[in-house]
Every structure is written in C-alpha cells, then in structure tokens.
C-alpha positions as CSV (number, residue, x, y, z in Angstrom):
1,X,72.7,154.5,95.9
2,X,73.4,150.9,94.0
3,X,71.1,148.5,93.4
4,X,70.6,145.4,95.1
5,X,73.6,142.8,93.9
6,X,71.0,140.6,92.3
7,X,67.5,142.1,91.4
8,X,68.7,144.9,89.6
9,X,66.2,147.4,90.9
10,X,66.1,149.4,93.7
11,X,64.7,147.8,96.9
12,X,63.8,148.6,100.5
13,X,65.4,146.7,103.6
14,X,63.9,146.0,107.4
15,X,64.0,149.5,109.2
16,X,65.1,147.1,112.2
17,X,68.7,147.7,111.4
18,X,68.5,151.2,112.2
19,X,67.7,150.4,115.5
20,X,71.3,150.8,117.2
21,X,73.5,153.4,116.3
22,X,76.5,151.6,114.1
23,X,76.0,149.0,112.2
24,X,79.3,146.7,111.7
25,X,80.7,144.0,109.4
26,X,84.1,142.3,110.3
27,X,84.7,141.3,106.4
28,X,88.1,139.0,107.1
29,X,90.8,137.9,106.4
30,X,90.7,134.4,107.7
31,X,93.3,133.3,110.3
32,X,93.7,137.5,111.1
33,X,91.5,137.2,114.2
34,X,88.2,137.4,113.7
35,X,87.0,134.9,116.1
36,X,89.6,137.2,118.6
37,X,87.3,140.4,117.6
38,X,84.4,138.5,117.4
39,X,84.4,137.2,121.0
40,X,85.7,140.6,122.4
41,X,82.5,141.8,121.1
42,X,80.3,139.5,122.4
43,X,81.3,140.1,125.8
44,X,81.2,143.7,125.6
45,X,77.8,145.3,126.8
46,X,77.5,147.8,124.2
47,X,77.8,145.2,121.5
48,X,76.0,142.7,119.7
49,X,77.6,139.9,117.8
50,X,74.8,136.7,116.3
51,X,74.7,133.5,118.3
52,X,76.3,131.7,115.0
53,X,79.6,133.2,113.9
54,X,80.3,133.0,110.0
55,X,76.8,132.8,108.3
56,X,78.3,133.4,104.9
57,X,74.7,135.7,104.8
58,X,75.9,138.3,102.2
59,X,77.6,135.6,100.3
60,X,74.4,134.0,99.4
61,X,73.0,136.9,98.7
62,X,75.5,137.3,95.5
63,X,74.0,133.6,94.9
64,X,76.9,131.2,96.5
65,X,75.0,128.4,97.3
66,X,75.5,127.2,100.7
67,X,76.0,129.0,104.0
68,X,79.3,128.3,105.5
69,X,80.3,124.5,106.3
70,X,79.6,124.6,110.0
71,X,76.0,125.7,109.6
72,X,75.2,123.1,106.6
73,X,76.4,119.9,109.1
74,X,73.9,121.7,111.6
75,X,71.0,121.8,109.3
76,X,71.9,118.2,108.3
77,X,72.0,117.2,111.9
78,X,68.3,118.9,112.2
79,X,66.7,117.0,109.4
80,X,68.5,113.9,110.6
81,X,66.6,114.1,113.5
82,X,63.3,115.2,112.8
83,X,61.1,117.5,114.6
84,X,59.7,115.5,117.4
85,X,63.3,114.5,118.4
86,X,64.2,118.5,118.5
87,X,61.2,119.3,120.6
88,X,62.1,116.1,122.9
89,X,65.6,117.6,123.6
90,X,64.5,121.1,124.0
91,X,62.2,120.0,126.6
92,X,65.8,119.2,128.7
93,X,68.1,121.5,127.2
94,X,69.8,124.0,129.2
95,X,69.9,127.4,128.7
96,X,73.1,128.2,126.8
97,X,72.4,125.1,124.5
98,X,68.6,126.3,124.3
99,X,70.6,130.1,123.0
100,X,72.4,127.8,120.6
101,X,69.9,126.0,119.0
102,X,68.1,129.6,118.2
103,X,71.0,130.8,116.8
104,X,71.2,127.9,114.9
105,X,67.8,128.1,113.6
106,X,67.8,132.0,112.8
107,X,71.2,131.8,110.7
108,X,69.4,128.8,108.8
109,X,66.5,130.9,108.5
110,X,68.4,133.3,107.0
111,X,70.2,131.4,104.6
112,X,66.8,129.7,103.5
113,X,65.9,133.5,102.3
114,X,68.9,136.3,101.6
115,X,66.8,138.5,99.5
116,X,65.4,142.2,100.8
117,X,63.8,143.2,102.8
118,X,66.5,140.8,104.8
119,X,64.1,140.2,107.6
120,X,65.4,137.2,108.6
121,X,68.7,138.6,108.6
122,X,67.6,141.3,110.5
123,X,66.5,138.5,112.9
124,X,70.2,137.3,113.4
125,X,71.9,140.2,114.4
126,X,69.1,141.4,116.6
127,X,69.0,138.2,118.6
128,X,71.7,139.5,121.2
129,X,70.6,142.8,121.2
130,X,69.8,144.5,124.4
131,X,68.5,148.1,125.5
132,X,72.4,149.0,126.1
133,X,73.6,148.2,122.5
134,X,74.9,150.6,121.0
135,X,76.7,148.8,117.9
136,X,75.8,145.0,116.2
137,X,76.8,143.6,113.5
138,X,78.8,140.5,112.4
139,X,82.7,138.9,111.5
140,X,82.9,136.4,109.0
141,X,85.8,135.9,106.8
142,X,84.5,135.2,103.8
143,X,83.0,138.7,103.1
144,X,86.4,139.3,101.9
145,X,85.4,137.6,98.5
146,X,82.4,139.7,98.1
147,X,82.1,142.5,95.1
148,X,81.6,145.9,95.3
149,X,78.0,145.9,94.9
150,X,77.2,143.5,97.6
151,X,79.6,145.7,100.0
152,X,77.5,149.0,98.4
153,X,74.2,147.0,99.6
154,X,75.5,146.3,103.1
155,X,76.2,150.0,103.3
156,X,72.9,150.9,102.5
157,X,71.5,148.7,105.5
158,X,71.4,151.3,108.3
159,X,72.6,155.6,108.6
160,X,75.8,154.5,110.4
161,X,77.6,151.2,108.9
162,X,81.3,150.3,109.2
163,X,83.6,147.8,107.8
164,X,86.6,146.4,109.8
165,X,89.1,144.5,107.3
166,X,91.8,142.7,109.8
167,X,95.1,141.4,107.7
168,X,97.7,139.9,108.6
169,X,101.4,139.0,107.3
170,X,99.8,137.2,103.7
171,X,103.1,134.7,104.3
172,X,102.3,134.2,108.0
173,X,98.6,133.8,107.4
174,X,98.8,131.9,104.5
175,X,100.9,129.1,106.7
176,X,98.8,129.3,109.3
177,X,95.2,128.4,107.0
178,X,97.4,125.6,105.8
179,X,98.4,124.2,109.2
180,X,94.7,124.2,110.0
181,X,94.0,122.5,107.0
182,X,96.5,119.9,107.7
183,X,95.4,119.1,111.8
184,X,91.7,118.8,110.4
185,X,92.6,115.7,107.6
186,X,96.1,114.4,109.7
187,X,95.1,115.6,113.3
188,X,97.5,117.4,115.4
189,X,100.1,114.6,115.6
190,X,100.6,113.8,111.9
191,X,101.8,116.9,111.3
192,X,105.5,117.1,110.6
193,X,108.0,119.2,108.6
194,X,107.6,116.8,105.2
195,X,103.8,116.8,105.5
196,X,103.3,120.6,106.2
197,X,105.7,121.2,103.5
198,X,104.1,119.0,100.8
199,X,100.6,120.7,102.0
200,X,102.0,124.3,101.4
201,X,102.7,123.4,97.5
202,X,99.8,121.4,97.0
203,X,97.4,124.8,98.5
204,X,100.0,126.8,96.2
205,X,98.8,124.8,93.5
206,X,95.3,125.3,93.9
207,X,93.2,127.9,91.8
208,X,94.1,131.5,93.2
209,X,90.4,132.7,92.2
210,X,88.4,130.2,94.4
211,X,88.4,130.3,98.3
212,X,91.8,128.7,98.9
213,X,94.4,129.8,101.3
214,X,96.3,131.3,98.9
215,X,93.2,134.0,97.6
216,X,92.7,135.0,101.8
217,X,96.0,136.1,101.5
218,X,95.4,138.3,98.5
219,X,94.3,141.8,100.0
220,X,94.5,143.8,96.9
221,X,91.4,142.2,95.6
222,X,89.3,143.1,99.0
223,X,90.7,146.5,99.1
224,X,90.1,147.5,96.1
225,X,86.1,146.4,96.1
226,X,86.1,148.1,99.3
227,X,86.9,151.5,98.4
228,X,84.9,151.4,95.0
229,X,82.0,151.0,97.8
230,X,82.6,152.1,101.2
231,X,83.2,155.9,102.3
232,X,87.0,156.1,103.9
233,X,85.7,157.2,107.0
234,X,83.7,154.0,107.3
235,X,86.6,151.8,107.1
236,X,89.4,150.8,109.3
237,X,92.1,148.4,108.3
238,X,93.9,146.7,111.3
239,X,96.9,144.7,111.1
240,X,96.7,141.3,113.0
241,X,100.5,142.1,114.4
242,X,99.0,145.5,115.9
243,X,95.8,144.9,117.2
244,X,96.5,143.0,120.4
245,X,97.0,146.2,121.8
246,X,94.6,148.7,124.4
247,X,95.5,151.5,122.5
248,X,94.4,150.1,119.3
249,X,91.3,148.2,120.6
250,X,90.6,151.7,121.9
251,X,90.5,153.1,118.7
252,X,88.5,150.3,117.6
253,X,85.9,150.9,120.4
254,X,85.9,154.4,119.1
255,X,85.6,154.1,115.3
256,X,82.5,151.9,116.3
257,X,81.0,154.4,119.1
258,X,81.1,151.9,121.5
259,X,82.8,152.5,125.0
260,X,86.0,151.5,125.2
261,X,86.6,148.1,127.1
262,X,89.9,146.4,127.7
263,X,90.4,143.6,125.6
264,X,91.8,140.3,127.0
265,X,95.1,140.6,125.0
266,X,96.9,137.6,126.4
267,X,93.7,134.9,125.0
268,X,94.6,132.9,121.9
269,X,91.4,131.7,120.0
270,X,91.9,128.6,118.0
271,X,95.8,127.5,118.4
272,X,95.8,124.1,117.7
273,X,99.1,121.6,118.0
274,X,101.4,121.7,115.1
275,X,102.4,125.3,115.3
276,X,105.8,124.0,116.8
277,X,106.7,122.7,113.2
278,X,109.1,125.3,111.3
279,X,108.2,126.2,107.8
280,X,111.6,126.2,106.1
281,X,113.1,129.8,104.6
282,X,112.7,128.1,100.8
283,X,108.8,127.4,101.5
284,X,108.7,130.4,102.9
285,X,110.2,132.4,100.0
286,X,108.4,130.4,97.4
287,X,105.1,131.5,99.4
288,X,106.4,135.3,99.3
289,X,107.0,135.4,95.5
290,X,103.2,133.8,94.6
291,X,102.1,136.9,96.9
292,X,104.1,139.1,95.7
293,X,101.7,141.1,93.9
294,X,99.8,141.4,97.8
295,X,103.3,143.0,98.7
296,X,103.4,145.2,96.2
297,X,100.1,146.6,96.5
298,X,100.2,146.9,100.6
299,X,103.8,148.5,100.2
300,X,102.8,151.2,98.3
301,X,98.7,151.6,99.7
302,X,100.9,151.9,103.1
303,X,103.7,153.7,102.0
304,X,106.0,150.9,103.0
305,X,104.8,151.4,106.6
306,X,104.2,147.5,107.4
307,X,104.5,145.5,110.5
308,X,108.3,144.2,110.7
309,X,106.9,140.7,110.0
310,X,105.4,142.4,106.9
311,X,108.6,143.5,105.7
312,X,110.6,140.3,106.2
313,X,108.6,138.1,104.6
314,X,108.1,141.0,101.3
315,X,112.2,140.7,101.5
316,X,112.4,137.0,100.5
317,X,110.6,137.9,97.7
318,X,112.5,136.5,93.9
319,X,115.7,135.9,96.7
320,X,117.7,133.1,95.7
321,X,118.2,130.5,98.5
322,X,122.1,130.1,100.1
C-alpha cells in the first residue's frame, strides 16, 4: 500500500466510503464525455454522482491550489454576499436550488481541507446517496494530470474502486477544447475559419506540461500513471467514438456492478455554436504531428485497433499538404 501523496506516512481514511459496493472515479479526458457519463449516472438509481461536477478534490490533494474555476466564482459569489444574505435567500429558495447550494457548500468544504481522513470528501460523494446505491463516485477531467501516487491513494479509499478513462480522437478533441475556448472569449458568432485557425496555433504554442488543450490530448502520460497504480481489472478505457452505444454502456453498467440502464444515446451535453466551422486538412495535420507521440503510443497499447476517426487523423501525421 503507498503512502498518502503528501504526508509521507501511512494514514487512515473515513470508513464511510466503504459504504456502497464500488467506488468510481471518471478521471478524463476533457471534451470525451464526461458530463455525458456524468449525467447518465446521476439519473441512474443505483448510482451516485456529487451535486457539483468537477471539484478538482484529488488535485488539491497533490497541493494545486484552487478547486476548479467554476467552484472558486461560487465561493466568491458566497463571500460577496455575506451570511445574512445566504440565509435570506435560503428562506425562499426552492428545492433544487436549496440541493445546489449544498452541493456547493460541501465541494467548498472539501476543498477548504483535502487531507485524510477525507471526511469532508467523504461528505461529497455521499450527499446523493440513497439505500439503492450501489456504486458512487465522481467524473472530473482533470484527474487525468494526477501522478501515480495520488491514483494509488484513491485506490486505497474503499475494497472495490474503479477508474473509467474516456478518450477520444487527440485531433478531434483537441479542436473541440479549442472551439470552447474560442465561444467563451469571442461568443458563438465571432467564431470563423481565420479566428479558429489562429486560436488552434496559439493553444499549439502553449506549454505542453500545463493544463492546455494540447496536454488533455496527451494519453500516454495518464496511461502510464494509471497502470503503475491501478490493478487492470479495475480499469476500463472507453473510446468517446464507441461509447454512445447500449452494448457498451452495458458493459459499463457491468464493470461498475450497477444494473444495466439504457443510456439516452441521442443527448448531446454541451454543443455550443461554432461547430459548423471546418478546421482545414493543414491545421489539422499540423495538430496530428504535435500528437504524434499520443498516436504512437495508442497504436501500439491497442495494437493498431482504433476508431476509424483514430486512424485518419494518425494518417496525416509528417504528410506533406497537396
């Protein structure tokens, strides 16, 4: 057993997590579908996903300082309006915003301590927990950055934990983080082929060791941290072009020991305007050959058995343009 990421020594962690048979961690990528998986679990009875979707827990407990982006404009939006305010509005708040708010709070309490036992953190997932849960756990993208210890420590968490890693096409995904990136600074109708062109070189430009489009796309990193700390058995790799699928959501619902419930297959989570914008076959080859060593890896990991998307976009790689 590993130490904890941090302390060095060995430490106990809240017996609550062994409360439900499997414990789960969605670990990424971003732009794969997490929010897809994350929803489909929330709505199934045997599941339990938090109230607050990507706390960026088991980042801070490595020591990155923040929680993710979305939770630290909540906590400013708390101390912005002090405590009698809060208690004013929860007097007249209905009953999904009232669930909200105490997600909001636990995932803040959470991030305020990510140290063992992990009580607090214990708190989050068990918030939507009911008598028929029979698996909980969490999807957040950026555990895909996390090192093999931290993965070792959420292993240790409970009997029965799994990891999901969802990946998609690294060109394909790597366009689609950009053209989110783009419709949050230029909106939906700036976007055009000179602007999401210029965007793509300036995010190929950025570091490739930080949290930039570019190092989502780079699976070889994730995969290997994962097997130097989680048993085969208790990992399942998806592809994002297969998993829109019953047969494969079945074998999800399986690998977590959860019932298997028809997923809604034909619901896209966060497509935003812009899509209908082509990325041009030179961007696209020039996005290719800065993954290439992401091909390489999933090529031979996979035995050259990729998605056909997969393949196409490995094809362009060091192609010279007609």
């Amino acid at each position: 057993m590993l130490d904890h990421p941090q302390s060095g020594s060995f430490t106990t962690v809240d017996e609550r997590f062994k409360s439900v048979g499997c414990l789960f961690f969605v670990v990424g990528a971003q732009k794969s579908g997490t929010t897809w998986l994350n929803k489909y679990l929330r709505e199934h009875e045997n599941a339990a996903v938090p109230l607050w979707k990507e706390n960026n827990f088991w980042n801070m407990v490595e020591g990155y300082p923040d929680p993710g982006g979305m939770l630290i404009e909540q906590k400013k939006l708390r101390e912005e309006k002090g405590l009698f305010q809060r208690i004013k509005e929860k007097a007249t708040m209905s009953r999904s915003d009232a669930r909200k708010q105490r997600g909001i709070a636990l995932a803040l309490a959470a991030a305020d301590n990510p140290n063992p036992p992990y009580s607090a953190y214990a708190d989050v997932l068990l918030e939507s927990s009911t008598a028929d849960t029979k698996a909980m756990g969490e999807a957040c993208p950026a555990y895909a950055f996390l090192k093999p210890s931290t993965y070792a420590e959420m292993a240790r968490l409970s009997d029965n934990v799994r990891f999901i890693f969802l990946m998609r096409d690294p060109v394909s995904r790597f366009i689609s983080s950009v053209r989110h990136s783009l419709r949050k600074s230029v909106g939906a109708t700036g976007i055009e082929g000179d602007s999401l062109s210029e965007a793509i070189h300036a995010h190929l430009s950025m570091s490739t060791n930080g949290r930039r489009p570019i190092g989502h796309s780079q699976y070889q990193r994730t995969l290997a941290n994962l097997d130097a700390a989680v048993a085969p058995e208790n990992l399942s790799l998806i592809f994002f072009e297969e998993m829109f699928a019953q047969d494969k959501i079945e074998e999800l619902c399986a690998f977590l020991n959860i019932p298997y419930k028809p997923g809604k297959v034909d619901r896209v989570v966060h497509r935003g305007a812009g899509g209908e914008v082509e990325v041009s076959e030179d961007d696209r080859r020039v996005i290719a050959n800065a993954l290439s060593p992401a091909y390489d890896f999933m090529l031979a990991r996979f035995d050259g058995n990729l998605p056909d998307k997969w393949l196409k976009s490995a094809s362009l790689r060091n192609s010279v343009s007609g």
